[in-house]
N, C-alpha and C positions, 0 to 999 in steps of 0.2 A: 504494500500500500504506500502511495505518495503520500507526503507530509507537505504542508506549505508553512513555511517560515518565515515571521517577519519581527521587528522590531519598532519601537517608539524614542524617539530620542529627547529626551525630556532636561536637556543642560540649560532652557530658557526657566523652567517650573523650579531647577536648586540653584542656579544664580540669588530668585527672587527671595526665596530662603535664606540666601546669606545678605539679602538687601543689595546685589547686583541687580541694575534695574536697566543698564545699555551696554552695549557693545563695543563701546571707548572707553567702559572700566577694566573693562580685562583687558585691551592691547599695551598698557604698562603693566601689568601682573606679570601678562606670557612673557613680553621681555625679558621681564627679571629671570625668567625660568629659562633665559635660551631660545626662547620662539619669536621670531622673526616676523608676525602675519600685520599686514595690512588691515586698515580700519574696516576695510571692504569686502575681508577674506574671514573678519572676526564675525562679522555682520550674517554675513551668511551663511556661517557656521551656526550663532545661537538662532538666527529666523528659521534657517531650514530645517532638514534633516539628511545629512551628507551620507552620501553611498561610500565615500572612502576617507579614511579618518588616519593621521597617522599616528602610532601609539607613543610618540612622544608629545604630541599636541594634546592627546587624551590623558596620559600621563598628570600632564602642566594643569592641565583643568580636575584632573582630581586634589591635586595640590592645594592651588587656589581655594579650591569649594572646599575639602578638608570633606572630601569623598571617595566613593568605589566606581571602577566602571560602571559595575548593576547598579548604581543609583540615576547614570546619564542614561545608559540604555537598558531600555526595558522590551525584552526578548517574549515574542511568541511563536506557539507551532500548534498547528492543528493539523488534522486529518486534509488530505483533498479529496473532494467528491467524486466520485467515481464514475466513469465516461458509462453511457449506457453504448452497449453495440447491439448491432442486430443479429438476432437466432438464428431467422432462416422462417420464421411464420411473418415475415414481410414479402410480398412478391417480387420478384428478381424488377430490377433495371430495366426497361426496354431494349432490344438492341438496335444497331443504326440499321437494319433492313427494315425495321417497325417504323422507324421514326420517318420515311419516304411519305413526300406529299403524294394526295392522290389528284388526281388527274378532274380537272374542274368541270363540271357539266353545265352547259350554258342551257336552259328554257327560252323558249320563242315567250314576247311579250300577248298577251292575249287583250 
């Protein structure tokens, strides 16, 4: 059985926890910690939710907040629904000899 995975990335919800309220609080923190990011790279980090994270910038933000990764990201997994197929008590496809137009009959007007 397929599983579908996904996660919640919640470092805007424990910023406001430690009364981080913008995105130009933390690019002097990351500094201090070695991280390099732009106002505009920090911005889009707490607004969004980034597909790729590098774990030293995740690191620097547990740091900061005086957190765990499972506190930024919140991980789920469920079941996937399962494809229905056909048995064979559907009737087969037509074939392309089936599918030939027939031949048009024209009636006289009366």
């Amino acid at each position: 059985m397929k599983r579908k995975v996904g996660y919640t990335w919640r470092l805007r919800e424990v910023m406001a926890q430690h009364q981080i309220f913008t995105a130009t609080e933390l690019v002097p923190l990351l500094r201090d910690r070695g991280i390099d990011l732009s106002a505009s790279q920090v911005h889009r980090l707490v607004s969004g939710t980034p597909e790729r994270l590098s774990l030293q910038v995740l690191s620097a933000f547990c740091d900061i907040l005086g957190c765990t990764p499972a506190d930024l990201v919140t991980t789920t997994a469920q079941n996937a629904g399962v494809r229905k197929t056909a048995i064979g008590d559907l009737p087969a496809p037509p074939t392309a000899a089936k599918l030939r137009p027939r031949p048009a009959r024209i009636l006289p007007d009366e």
